[in-house]
C-alpha positions in Angstrom: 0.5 13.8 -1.9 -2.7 12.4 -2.8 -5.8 14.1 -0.6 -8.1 11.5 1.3 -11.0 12.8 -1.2 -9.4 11.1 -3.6 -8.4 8.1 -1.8 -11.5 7.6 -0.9 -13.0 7.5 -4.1 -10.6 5.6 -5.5 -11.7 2.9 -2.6 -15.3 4.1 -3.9 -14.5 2.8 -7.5 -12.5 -0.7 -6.2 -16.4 -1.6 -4.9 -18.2 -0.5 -7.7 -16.0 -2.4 -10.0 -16.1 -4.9 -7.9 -19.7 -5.8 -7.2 -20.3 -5.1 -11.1 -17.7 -8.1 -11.9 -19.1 -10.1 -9.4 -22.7 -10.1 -9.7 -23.6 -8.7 -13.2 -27.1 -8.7 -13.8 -27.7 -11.0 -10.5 -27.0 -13.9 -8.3 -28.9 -15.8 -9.5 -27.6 -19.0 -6.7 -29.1 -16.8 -4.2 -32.0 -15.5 -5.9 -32.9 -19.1 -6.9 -33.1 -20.5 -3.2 -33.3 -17.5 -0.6 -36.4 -16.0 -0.2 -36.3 -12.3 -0.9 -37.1 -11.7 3.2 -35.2 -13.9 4.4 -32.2 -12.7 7.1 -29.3 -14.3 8.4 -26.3 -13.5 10.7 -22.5 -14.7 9.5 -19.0 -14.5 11.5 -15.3 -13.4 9.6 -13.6 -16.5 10.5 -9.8 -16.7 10.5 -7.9 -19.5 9.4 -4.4 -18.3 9.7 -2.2 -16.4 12.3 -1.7 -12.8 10.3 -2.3 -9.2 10.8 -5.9 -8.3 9.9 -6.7 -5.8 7.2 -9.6 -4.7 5.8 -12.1 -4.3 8.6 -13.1 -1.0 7.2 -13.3 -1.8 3.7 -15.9 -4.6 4.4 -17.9 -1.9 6.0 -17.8 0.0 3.2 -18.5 -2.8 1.0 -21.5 -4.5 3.2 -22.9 -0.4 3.0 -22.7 0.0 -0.4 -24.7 -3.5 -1.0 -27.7 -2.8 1.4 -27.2 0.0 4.0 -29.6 -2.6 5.9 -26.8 -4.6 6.8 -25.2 -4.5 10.5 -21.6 -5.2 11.3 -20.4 -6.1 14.8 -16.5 -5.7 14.3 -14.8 -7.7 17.5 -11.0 -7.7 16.0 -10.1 -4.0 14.3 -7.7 -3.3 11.8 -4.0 -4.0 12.4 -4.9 -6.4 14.9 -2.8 -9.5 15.2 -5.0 -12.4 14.9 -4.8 -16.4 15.3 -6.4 -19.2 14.0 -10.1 -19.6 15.0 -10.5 -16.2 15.9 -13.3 -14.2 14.7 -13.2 -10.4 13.6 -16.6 -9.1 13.2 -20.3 -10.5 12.9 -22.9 -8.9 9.7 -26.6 -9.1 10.1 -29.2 -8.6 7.6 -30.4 -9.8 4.3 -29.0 -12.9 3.5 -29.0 -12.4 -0.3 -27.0 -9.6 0.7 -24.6 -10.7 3.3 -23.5 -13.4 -0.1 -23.7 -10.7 -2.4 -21.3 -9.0 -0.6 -19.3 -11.9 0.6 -16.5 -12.4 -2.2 -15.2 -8.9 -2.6 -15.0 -8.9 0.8 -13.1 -11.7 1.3 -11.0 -11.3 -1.7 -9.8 -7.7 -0.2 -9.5 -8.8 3.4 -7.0 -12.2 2.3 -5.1 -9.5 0.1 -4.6 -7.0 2.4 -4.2 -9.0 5.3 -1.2 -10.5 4.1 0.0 -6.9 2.9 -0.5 -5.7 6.3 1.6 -8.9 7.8 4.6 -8.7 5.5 4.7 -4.8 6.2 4.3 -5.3 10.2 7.1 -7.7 10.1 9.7 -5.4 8.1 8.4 -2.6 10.3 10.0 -5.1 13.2 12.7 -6.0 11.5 14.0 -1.9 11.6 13.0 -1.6 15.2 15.6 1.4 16.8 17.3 2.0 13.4 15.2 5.0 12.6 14.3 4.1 8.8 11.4 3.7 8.0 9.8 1.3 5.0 8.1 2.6 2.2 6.0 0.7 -1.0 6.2 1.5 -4.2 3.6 1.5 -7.3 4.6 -2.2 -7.9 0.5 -3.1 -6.8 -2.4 -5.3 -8.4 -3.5 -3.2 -11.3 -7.2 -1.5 -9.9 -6.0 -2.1 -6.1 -3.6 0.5 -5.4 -5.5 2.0 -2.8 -6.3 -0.6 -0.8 -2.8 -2.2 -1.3 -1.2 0.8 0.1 -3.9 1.0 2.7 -3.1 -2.4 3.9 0.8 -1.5 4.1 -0.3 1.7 6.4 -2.5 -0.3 9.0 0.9 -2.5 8.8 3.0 0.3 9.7 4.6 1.0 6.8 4.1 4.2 5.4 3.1 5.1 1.4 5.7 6.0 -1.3 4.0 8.4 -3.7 0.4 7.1 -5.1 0.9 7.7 -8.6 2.9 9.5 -11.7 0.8 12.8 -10.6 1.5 13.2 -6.8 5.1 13.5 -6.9 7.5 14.0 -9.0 10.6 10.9 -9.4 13.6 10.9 -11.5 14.4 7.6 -12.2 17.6 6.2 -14.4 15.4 6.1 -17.5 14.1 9.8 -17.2 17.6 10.8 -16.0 19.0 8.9 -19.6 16.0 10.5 -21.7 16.5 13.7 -20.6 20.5 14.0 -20.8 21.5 13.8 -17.2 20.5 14.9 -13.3 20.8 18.6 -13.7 18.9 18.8 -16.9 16.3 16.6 -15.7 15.8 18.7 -12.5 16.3 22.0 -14.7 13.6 20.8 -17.0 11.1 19.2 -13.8 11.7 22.6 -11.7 10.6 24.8 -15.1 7.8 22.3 -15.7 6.5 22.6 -12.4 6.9 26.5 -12.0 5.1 27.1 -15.4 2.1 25.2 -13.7 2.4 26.0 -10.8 2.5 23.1 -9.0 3.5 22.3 -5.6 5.5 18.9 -6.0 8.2 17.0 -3.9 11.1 15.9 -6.5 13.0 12.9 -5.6 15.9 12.1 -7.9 17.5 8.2 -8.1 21.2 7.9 -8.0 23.2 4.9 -9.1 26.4 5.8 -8.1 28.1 7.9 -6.1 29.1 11.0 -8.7 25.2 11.0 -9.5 25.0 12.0 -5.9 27.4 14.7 -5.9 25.9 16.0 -8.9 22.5 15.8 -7.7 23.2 17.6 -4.5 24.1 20.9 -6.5 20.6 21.3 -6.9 18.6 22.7 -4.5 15.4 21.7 -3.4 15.4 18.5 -3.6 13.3 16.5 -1.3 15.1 12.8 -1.5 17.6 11.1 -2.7 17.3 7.6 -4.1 20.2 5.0 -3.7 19.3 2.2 -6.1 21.0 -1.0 -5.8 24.0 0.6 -3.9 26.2 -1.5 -1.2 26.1 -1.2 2.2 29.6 0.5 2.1 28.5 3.4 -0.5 25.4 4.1 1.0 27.4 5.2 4.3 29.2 7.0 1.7 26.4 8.9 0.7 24.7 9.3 3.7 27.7 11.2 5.0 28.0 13.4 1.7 24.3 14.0 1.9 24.4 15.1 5.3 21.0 16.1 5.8 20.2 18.4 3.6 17.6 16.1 1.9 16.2 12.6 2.9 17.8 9.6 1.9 15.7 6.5 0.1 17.5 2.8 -0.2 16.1 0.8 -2.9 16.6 -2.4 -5.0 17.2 -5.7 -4.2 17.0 -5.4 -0.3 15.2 -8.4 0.8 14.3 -9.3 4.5 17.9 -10.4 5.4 19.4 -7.4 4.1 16.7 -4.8 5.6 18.6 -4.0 8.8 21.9 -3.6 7.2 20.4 -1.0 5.0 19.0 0.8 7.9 21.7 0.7 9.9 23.7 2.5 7.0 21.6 5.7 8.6 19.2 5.9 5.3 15.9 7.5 6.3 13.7 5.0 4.2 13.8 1.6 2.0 11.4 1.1 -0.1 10.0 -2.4 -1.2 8.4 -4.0 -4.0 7.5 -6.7 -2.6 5.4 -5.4 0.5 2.6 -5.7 -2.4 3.9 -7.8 -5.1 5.2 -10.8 -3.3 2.5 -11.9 -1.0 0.1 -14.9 -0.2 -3.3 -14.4 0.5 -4.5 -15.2 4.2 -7.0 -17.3 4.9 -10.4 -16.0 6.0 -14.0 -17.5 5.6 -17.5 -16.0 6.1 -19.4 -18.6 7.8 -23.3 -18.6 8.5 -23.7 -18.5 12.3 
């Protein structure tokens, strides 16, 4: 899996891009009416009932701007919060505090509603067992704070990327000429370089499963778009000897069934891709 070194500088690169789209060569509203001395003091208002994200990453974003500037967080991350509640106070320059403002509030809408879709499909499997996954389906440049949102939710991250894991989907499977030469291939690939990666392979069907499970080493086993009556089917045939992974087409209604099929994960598209901002201000005190 991805290390938190890198993680953390791909959160590193999210601000730098971010500030350098936002302010270019200045801000020139600020620098035209606030005197370079001047300080100020403004409050993260809510203006919605969601789970907050993003506490952190404003943090990080208010440091990165002027290390001058103080936070007072009130409400932390994963926190359910309500409408007039607010989650932290900054202190400082005000040029900086509205230099700042945007990406911050951009990120924190974003991955508060993230964070609020995961928590509720994290309820929705409460005593099954499974547990819900995201996928790469993310705003292009805001993976990592995408899939950080869906952890403070309490979902937990698919793989990162095309390099931390290895997964045989249908059209690898196609390209290659079936499962067992796609694994063949994959397990000679990664012996040649020596790398340490987890293999999942997708199945659409039934045979695919049995075929798949002559291979060893595999870490999971992918049931796209299967029913809820041939995902029992393959549970039982899999038997434990790798984990199981639903995927396709579940949507909120059909989570628990899924679960209750005895799968060890769903994943879901559209923890990240079907989401509406929340609504959050940053208000001069």
């Amino acid at each position: 899996m991805i290390s938190q070194q890198a993680l953390e500088q791909e959160i590193r690169l999210i601000i730098e891009n971010g500030i350098r789209e936002d302010i270019g060569e200045g801000d020139h509203s600020s620098l035209a009416c606030i005197p370079e001395e001047a300080t100020g003091k403004a409050r993260l208002l809510v203006k919605d009932e969601c789970v907050i994200a993003g506490v952190d990453f404003a943090r990080q974003v208010f440091q990165f701007v002027d290390p001058g500037l103080k936070m007072d967080v009130v409400v932390k991350d994963g926190s359910k919060v309500n409408y007039g509640d607010v989650v932290f106070y900054v202190s400082g320059s005000s040029r900086s505090i509205l230099m700042a403002e945007r990406l911050v509030l951009n990120a924190m809408q974003r991955m508060s509603a993230i964070a609020t879709k995961t928590a509720h499909f994290v309820s929705l499997l409460e005593g099954t067992g499974t547990k819900i996954l995201d996928t790469r389906k993310t705003t292009p440049g805001l993976r990592a704070l995408e899939k950080w949102a869906v952890r403070i939710g309490g979902g937990e991250n698919h793989r990162f990327a095309l390099y931390d894991m290895i997964m045989l989907k249908d059209n690898h499977i196609d390209f290659a000429g079936g499962i067992t030469k796609a694994i063949e291939k994959t397990k000679a690939y990664l012996r040649e370089r020596d790398l340490d990666l987890r293999i999942i392979v997708e199945a659409r069907n039934l045979a695919e499963v049995e075929e798949i499970l002559r291979s060893e080493n595999i870490y999971r086993i992918l049931l796209d778009n299967f029913n809820y009556e041939d995902t029992v089917k393959a549970v039982k045939m899999i038997g434990g000897r790798c984990l199981t992974e639903s995927s396709g087409g579940i949507s909120e209604s059909t989570l628990r069934k899924y679960a209750e099929c005895g799968v060890d994960y769903i994943s879901s598209g559209a923890l990240t891709h079907s989401v509406s901002n929340k609504d959050l201000s940053l208000k001069a005190v």
